[in-house]
TORKOL-4160 file (C-alpha; in steps of 0.2 Angstrom, whole numbers, padded with zeros to 4 digits, m for minus):
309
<pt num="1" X="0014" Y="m0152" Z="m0397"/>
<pt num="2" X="0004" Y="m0153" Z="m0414"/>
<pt num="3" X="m0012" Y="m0147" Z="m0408"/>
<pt num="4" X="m0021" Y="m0164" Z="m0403"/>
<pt num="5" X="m0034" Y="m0155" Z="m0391"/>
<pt num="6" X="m0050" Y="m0159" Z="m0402"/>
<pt num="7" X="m0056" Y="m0176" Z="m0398"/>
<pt num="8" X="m0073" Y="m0186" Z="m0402"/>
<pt num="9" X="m0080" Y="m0199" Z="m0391"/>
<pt num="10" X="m0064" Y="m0198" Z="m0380"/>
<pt num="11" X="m0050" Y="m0205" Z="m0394"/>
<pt num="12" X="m0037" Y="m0193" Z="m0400"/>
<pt num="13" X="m0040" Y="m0189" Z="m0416"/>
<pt num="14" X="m0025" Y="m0184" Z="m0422"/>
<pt num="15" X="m0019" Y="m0164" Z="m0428"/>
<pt num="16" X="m0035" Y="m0154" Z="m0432"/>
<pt num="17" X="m0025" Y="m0138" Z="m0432"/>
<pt num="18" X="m0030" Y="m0132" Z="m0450"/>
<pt num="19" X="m0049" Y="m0133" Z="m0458"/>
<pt num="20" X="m0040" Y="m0149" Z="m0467"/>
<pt num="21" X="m0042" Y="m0161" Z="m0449"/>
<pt num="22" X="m0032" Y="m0174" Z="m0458"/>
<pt num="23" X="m0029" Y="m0180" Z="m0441"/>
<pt num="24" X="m0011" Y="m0184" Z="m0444"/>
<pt num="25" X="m0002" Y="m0189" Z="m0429"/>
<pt num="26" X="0013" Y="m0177" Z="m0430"/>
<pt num="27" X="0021" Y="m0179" Z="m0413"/>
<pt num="28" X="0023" Y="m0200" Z="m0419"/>
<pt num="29" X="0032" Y="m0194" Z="m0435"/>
<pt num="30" X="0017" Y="m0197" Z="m0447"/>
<pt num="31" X="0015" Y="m0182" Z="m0459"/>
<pt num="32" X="m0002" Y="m0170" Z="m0461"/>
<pt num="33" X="m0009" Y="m0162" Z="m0474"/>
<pt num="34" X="0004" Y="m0147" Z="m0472"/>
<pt num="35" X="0019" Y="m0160" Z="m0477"/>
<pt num="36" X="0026" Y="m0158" Z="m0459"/>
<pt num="37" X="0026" Y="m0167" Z="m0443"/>
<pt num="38" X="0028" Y="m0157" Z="m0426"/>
<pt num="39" X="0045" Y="m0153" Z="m0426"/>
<pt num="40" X="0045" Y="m0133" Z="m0433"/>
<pt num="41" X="0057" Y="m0134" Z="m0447"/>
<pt num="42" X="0062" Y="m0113" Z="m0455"/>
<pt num="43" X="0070" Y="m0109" Z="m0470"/>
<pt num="44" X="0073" Y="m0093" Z="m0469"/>
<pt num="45" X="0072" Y="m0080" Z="m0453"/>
<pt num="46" X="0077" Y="m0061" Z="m0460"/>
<pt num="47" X="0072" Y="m0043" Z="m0464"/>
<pt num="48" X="0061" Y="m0041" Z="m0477"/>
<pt num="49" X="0057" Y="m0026" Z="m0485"/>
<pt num="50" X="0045" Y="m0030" Z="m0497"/>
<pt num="51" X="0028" Y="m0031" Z="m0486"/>
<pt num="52" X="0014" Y="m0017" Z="m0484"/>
<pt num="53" X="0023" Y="0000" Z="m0481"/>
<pt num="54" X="0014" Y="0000" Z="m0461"/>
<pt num="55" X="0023" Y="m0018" Z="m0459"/>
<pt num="56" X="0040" Y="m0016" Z="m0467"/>
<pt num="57" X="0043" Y="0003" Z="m0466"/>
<pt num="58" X="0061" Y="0010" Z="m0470"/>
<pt num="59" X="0068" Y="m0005" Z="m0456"/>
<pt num="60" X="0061" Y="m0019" Z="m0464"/>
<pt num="61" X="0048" Y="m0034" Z="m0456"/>
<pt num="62" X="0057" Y="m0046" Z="m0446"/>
<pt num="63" X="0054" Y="m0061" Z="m0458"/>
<pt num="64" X="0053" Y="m0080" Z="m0451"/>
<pt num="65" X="0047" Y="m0092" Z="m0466"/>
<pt num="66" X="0039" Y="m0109" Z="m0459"/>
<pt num="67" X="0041" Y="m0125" Z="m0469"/>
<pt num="68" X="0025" Y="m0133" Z="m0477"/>
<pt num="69" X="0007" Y="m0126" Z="m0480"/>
<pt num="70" X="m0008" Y="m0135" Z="m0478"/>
<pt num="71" X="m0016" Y="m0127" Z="m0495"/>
<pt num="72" X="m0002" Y="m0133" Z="m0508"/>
<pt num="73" X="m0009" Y="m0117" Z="m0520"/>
<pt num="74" X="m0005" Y="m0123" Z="m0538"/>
<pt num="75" X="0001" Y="m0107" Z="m0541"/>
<pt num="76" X="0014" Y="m0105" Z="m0526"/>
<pt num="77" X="0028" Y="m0093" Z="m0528"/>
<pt num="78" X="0036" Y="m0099" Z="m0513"/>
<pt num="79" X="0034" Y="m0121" Z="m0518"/>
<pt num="80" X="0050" Y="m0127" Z="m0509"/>
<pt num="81" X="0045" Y="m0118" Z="m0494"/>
<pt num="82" X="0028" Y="m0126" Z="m0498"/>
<pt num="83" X="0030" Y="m0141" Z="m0500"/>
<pt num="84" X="0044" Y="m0141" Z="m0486"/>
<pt num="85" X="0060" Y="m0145" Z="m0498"/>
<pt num="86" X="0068" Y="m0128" Z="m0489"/>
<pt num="87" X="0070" Y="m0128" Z="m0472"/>
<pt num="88" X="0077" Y="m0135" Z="m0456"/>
<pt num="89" X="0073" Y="m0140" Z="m0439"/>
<pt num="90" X="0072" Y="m0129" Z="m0425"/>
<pt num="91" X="0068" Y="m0131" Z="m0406"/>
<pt num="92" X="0055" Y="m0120" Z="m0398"/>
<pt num="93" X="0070" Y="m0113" Z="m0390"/>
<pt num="94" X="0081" Y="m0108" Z="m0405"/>
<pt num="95" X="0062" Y="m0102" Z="m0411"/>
<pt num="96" X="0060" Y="m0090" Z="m0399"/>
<pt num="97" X="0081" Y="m0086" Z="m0400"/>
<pt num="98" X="0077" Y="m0082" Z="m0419"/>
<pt num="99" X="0063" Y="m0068" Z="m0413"/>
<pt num="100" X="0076" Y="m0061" Z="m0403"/>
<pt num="101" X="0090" Y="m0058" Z="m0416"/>
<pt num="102" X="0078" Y="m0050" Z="m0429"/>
<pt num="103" X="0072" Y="m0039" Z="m0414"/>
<pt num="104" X="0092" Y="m0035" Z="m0412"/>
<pt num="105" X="0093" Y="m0032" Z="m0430"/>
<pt num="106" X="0080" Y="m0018" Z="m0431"/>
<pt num="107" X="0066" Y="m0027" Z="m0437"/>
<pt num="108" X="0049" Y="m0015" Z="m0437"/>
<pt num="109" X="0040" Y="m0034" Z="m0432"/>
<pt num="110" X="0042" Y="m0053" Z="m0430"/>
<pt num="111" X="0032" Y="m0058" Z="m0444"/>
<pt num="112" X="0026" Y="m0076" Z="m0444"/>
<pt num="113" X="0026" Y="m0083" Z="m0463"/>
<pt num="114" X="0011" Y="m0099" Z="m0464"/>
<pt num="115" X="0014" Y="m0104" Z="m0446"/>
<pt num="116" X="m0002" Y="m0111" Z="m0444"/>
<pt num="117" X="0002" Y="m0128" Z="m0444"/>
<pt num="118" X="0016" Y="m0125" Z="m0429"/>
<pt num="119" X="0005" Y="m0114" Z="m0420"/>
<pt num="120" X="0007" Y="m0123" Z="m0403"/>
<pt num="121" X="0026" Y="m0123" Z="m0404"/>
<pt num="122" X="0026" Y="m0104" Z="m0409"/>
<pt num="123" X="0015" Y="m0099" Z="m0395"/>
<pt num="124" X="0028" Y="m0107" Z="m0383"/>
<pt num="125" X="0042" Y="m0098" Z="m0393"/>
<pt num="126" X="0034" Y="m0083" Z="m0390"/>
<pt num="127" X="0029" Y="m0084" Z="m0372"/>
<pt num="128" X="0048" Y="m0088" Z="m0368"/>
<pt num="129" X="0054" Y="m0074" Z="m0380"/>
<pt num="130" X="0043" Y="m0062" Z="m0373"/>
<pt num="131" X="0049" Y="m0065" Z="m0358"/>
<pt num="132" X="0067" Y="m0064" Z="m0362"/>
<pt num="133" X="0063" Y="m0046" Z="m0370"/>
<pt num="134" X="0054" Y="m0048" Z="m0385"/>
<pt num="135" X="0045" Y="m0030" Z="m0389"/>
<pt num="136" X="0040" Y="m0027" Z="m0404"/>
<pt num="137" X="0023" Y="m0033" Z="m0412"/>
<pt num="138" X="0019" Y="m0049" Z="m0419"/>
<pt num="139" X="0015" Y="m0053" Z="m0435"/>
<pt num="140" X="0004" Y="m0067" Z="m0441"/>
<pt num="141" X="0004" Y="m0071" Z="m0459"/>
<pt num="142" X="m0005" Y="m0082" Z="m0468"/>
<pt num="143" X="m0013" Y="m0090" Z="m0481"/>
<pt num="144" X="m0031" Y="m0088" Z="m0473"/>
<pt num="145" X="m0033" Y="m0106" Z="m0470"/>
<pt num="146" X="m0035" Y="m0110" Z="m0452"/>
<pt num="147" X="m0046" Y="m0116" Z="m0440"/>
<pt num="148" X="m0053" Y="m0105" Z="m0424"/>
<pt num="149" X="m0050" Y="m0115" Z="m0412"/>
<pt num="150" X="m0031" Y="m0116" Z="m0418"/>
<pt num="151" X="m0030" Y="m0095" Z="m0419"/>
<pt num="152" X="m0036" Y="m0095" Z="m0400"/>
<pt num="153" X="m0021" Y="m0102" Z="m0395"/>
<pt num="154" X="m0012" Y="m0087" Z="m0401"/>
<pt num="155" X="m0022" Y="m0075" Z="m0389"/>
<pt num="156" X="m0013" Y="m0060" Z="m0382"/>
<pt num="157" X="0004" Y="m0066" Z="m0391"/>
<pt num="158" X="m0001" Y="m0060" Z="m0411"/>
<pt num="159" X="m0005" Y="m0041" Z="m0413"/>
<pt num="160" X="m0005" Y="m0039" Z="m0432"/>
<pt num="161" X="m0014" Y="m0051" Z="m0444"/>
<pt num="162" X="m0009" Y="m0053" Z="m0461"/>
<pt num="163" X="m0021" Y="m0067" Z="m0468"/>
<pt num="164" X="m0026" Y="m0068" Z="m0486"/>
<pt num="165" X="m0044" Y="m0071" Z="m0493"/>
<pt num="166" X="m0040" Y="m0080" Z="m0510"/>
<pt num="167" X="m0057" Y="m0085" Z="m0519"/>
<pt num="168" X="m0073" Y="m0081" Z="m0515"/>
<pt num="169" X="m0079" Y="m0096" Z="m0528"/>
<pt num="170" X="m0079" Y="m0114" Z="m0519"/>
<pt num="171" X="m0076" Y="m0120" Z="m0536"/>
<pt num="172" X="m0060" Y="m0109" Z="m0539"/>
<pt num="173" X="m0053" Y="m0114" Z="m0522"/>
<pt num="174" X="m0055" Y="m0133" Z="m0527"/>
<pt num="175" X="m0047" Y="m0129" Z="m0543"/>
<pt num="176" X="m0032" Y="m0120" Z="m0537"/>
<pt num="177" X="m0031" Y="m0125" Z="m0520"/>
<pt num="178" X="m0040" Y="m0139" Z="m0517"/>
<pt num="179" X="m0053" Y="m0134" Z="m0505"/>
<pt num="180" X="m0069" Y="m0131" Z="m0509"/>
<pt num="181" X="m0071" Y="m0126" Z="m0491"/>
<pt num="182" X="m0059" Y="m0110" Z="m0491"/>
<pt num="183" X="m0070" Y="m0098" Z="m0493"/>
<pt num="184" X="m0081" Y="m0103" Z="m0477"/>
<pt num="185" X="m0066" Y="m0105" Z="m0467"/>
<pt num="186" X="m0057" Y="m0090" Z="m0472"/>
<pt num="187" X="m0072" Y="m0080" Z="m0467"/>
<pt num="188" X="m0074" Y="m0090" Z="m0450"/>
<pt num="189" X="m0052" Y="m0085" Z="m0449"/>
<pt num="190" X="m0055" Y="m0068" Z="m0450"/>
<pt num="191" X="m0068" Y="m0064" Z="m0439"/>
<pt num="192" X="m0059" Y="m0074" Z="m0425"/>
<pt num="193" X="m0043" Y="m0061" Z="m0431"/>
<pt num="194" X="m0052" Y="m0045" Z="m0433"/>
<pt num="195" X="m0061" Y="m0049" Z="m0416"/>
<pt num="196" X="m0043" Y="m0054" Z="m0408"/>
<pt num="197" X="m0034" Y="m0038" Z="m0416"/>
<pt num="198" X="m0048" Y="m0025" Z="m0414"/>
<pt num="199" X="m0047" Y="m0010" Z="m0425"/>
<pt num="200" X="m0030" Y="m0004" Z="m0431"/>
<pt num="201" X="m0018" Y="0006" Z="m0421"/>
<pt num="202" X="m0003" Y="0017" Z="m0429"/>
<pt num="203" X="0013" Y="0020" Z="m0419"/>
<pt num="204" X="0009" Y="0040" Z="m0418"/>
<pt num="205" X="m0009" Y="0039" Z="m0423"/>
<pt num="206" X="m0005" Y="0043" Z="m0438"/>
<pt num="207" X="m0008" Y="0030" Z="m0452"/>
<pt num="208" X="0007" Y="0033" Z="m0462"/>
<pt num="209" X="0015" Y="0025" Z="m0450"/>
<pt num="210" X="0020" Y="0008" Z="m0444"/>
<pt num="211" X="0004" Y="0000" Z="m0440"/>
<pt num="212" X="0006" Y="m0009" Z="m0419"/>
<pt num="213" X="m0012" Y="m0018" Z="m0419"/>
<pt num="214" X="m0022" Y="m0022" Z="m0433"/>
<pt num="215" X="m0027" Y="m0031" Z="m0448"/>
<pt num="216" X="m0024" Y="m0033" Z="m0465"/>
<pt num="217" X="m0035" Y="m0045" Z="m0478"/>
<pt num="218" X="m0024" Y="m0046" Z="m0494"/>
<pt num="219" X="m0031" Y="m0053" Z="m0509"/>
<pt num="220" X="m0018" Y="m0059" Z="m0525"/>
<pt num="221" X="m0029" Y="m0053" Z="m0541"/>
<pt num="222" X="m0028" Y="m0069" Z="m0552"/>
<pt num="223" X="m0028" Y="m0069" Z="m0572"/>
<pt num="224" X="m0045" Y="m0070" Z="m0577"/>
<pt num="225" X="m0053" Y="m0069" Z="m0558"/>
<pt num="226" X="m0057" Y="m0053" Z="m0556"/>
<pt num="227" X="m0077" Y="m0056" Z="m0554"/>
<pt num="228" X="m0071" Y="m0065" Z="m0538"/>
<pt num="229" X="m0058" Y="m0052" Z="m0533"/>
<pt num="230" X="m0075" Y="m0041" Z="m0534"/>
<pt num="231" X="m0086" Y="m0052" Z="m0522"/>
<pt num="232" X="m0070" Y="m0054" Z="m0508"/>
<pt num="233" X="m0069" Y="m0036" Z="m0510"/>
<pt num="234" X="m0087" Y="m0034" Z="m0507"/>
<pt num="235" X="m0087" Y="m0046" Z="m0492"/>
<pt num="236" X="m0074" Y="m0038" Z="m0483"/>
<pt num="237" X="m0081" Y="m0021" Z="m0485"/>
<pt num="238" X="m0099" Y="m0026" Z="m0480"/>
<pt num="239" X="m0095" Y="m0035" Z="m0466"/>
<pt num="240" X="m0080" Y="m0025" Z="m0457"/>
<pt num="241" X="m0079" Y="m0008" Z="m0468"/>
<pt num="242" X="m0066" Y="0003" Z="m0458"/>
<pt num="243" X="m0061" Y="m0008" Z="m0446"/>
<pt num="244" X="m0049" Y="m0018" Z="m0459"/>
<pt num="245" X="m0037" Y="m0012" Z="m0472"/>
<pt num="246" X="m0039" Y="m0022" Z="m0487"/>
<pt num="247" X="m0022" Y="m0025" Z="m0499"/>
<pt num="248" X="m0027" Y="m0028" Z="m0515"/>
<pt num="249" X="m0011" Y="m0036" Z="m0524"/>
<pt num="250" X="m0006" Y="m0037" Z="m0543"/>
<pt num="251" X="0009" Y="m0046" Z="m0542"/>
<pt num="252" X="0003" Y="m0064" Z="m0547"/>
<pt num="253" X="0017" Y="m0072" Z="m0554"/>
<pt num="254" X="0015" Y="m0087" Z="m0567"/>
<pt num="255" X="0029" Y="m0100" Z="m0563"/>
<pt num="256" X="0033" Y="m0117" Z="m0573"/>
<pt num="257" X="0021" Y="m0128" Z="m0564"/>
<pt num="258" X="0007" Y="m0117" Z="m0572"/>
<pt num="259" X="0007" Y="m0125" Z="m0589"/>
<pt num="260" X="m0008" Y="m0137" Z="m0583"/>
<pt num="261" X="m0018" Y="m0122" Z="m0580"/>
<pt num="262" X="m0017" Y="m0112" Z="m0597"/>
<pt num="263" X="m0032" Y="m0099" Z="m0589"/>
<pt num="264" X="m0019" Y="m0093" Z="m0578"/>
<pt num="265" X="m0003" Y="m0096" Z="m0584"/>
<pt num="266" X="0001" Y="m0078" Z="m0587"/>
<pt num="267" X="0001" Y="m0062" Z="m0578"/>
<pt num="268" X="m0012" Y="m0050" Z="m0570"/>
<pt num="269" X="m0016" Y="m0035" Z="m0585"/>
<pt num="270" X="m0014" Y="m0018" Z="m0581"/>
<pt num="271" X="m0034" Y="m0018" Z="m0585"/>
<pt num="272" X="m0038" Y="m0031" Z="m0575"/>
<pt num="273" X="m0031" Y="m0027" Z="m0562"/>
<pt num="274" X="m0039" Y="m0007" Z="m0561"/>
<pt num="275" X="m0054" Y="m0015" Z="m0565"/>
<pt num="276" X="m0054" Y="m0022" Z="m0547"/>
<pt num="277" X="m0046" Y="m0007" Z="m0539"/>
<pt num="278" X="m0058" Y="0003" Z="m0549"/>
<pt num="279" X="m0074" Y="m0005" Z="m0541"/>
<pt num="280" X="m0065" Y="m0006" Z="m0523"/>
<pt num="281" X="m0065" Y="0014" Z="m0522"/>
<pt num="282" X="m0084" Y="0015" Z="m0531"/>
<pt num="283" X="m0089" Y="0002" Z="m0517"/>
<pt num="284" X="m0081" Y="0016" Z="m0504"/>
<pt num="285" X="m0066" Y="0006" Z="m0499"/>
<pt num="286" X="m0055" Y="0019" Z="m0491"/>
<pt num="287" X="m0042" Y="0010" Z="m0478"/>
<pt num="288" X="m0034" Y="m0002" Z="m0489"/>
<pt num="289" X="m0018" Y="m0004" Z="m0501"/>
<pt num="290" X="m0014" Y="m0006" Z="m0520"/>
<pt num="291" X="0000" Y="m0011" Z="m0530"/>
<pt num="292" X="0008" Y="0005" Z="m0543"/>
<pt num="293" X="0017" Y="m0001" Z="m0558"/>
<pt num="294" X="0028" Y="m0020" Z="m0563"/>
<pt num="295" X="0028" Y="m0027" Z="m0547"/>
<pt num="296" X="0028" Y="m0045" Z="m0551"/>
<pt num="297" X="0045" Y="m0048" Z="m0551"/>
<pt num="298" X="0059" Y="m0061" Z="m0544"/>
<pt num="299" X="0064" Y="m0048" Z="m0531"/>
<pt num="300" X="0046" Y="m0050" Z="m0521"/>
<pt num="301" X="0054" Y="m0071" Z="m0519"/>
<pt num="302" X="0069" Y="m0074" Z="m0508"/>
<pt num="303" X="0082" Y="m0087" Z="m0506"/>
<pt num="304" X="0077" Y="m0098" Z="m0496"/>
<pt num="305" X="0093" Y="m0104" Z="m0491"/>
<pt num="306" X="0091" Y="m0107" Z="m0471"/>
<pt num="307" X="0097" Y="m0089" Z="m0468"/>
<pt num="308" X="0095" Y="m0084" Z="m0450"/>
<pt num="309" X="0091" Y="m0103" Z="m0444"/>
């Protein structure tokens, strides 16, 4: 189960799950660009408290971390989950069991944490945990990198989508996560989410509540970036305006690995930072979400010790 529906003149080609196509073949042990081959490995499965007030409310989000990431960000707060040190194998059944106890814990939401690369194991967990009782919305969170024909797979089982929209600039994607090509695919991502979600829906009708369906474009202001902070911004305004909220996020935090980039090995100015908030509310930006205050601490980046697995 590693997503080898695509196919060219009649031969497998291999996983094509994530705008990468390295063609991996997961399911015969070989690795793919996310670092992983099909079998689902988590590193951590618990509430969380530090999401978007609408996802985490006073209950906290019902956490599950996936190992690996097709996008490798140089500037990773999450590396060994990343780069799939943290974690461990689960079944599809114990997948689906793990929805279930964070539902029995209180969680507001199952929130999936870069699980594009096991979508087709996570869609059967959560057709099985659905039918075992499984309630509460789901949760898709992700870097922003996936393909649409991947995402369709998903149909009827996501109802909150939590993508990001990192670089407008090719040449800054290349830079920091290599691929030139985010920014197309992230647009292609979203549209395939917004028109999957529909507009957002609060528990209540009231929007300082729990948000039920929805989604929700982050964007992580980096040092030095926020001319492309601007133009995401604007994209995501012009093309959906209030049928999105927008989470525009200061809490870029520099870690060791950072010293071959110098431009950004530091943190996100009080300036810089308003600066892009600043232009989201002259543009008109109204539903959305900022960031008051020193929020790029340690406390935003768990242990990933196998908690919950």
């Amino acid at each position: 189960m590693c997503g080898r529906d695509n196919r060219k003149t009649g031969d497998e080609t291999g996983c094509m799950l994530c705008p990468r196509s390295c063609g991996a073949r997961r399911d015969q042990g070989e690795t793919g660009a996310c670092g992983q081959t099909d079998v689902v490995r988590v590193a951590r499965a618990a509430l969380h408290y530090w999401e978007e007030p609408c996802i985490s409310g006073t209950a906290g989000s019902g956490t599950v971390f996936f190992s690996g990431c097709p996008l490798h960000c140089v500037f990773c707060q999450n590396k060994s989950v990343a780069d799939g040190t943290a974690g461990r194998a689960v079944t599809v059944e114990r997948l689906a069991a793990i929805f279930l106890e964070l539902q029995e814990k209180g969680a507001n939401n199952i929130n999936l944490v870069t699980p594009g690369h096991f979508i087709p194991q996570t869609a059967a967990a959560l057709i099985r945990a659905k039918e075992k009782g499984l309630n509460v919305p789901v949760v898709f969170n992700s870097g922003g990198y996936e393909s649409v024909d991947a995402l369709r797979q998903l149909e009827g089982l996501v109802d909150l989508w939590l993508p990001d929209f990192k670089y407008m600039d090719p040449a800054i994607a290349a830079r920091y996560s290599h691929a030139p090509d985010y920014p197309e695919a992230a647009k292609a991502a979203i549209a395939e989410m917004v028109r999957q979600s529909g507009p957002p829906v609060f528990a209540g009708g009231d929007e300082e509540g729990l948000m039920l369906r929805g989604t929700i474009v982050r964007h992580l202001v980096l040092p030095g970036c926020a001319e492309d902070a601007k133009a995401v911004i604007r994209y995501l305004y012009e093309t959906y305006g209030n049928r999105i909220y927008i989470s525009i996020m200061n809490q870029f935090t520099p870690m060791p690995a950072l010293a071959a980039y110098p431009e950004i090995s530091r943190r996100v100015t009080e300036e810089e930072y308003d600066e892009v908030v600043d232009y989201a509310i002259d543009l008109g930006v109204e539903c959305g979400f900022i960031q008051e205050g020193e929020t790029a601490e340690e406390s935003f980046i768990p242990m990933f010790d196998g908690e919950g697995v």
